[in-house]
N, C-alpha and C positions, 0 to 999 in steps of 0.2 A: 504494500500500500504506500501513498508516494506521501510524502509532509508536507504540507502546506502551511507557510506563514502571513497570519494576518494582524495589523494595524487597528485602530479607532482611525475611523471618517474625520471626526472632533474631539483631538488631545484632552481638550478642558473638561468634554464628558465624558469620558471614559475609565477606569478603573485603570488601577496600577499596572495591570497586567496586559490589558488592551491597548493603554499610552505607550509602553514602551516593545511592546510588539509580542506574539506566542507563534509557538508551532502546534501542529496539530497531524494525527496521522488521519488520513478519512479515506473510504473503497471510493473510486475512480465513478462509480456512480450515484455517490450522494453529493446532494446537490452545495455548492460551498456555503461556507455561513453567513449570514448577513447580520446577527449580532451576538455581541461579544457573552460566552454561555455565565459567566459569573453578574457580571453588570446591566448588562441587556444594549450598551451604547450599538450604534453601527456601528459594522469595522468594515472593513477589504482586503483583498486577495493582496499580496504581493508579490510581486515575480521576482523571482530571485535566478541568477545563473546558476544550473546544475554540477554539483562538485563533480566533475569528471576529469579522473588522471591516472598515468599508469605509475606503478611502483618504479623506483629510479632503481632500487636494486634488478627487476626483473628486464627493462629496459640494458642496463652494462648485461646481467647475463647471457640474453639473447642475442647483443652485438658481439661478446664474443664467440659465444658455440658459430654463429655465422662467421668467424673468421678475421671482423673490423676490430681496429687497435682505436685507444681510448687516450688522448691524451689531458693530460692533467696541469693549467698552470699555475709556476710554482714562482715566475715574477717576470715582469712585462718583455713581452717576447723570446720566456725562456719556457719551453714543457718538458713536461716528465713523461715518457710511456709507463700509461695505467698497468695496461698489457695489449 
């Protein structure tokens, strides 16, 4: 199920927890909320960019088993092979 974070519409009305923002998990087909479940203020959706990244150790792993050298630097215009 994916998290959704939502805001208060109006900071001044909103409870502590709607003012300064929540997440929430909810199924893909209920519908989102329109106010906040403690206070009752409106709130809204925020779009947030999804954390998407690969692990940096699995990244060097893979470029070596493929064969690529990894250089590492160690002062301006000096490197070190990783491997």
């Amino acid at each position: 199920m994916p998290l959704y974070s939502y805001e208060a519409k109006d900071p001044s009305k909103g409870c502590e927890k709607c003012r300064n923002g929540f997440d929430t998990v909810q199924p893909l087909a209920e519908a989102r909320l329109e106010r906040c479940p403690d206070c009752g203020a409106e709130i809204f959706r925020v779009v947030k960019a999804p954390a998407l990244r690969h692990s940096k150790t699995d990244l060097h792993y893979r470029a070596k088993r493929a064969g690529f050298n990894c250089l590492k630097k160690v002062s301006k215009g000096e490197y070190e092979k990783m491997y």
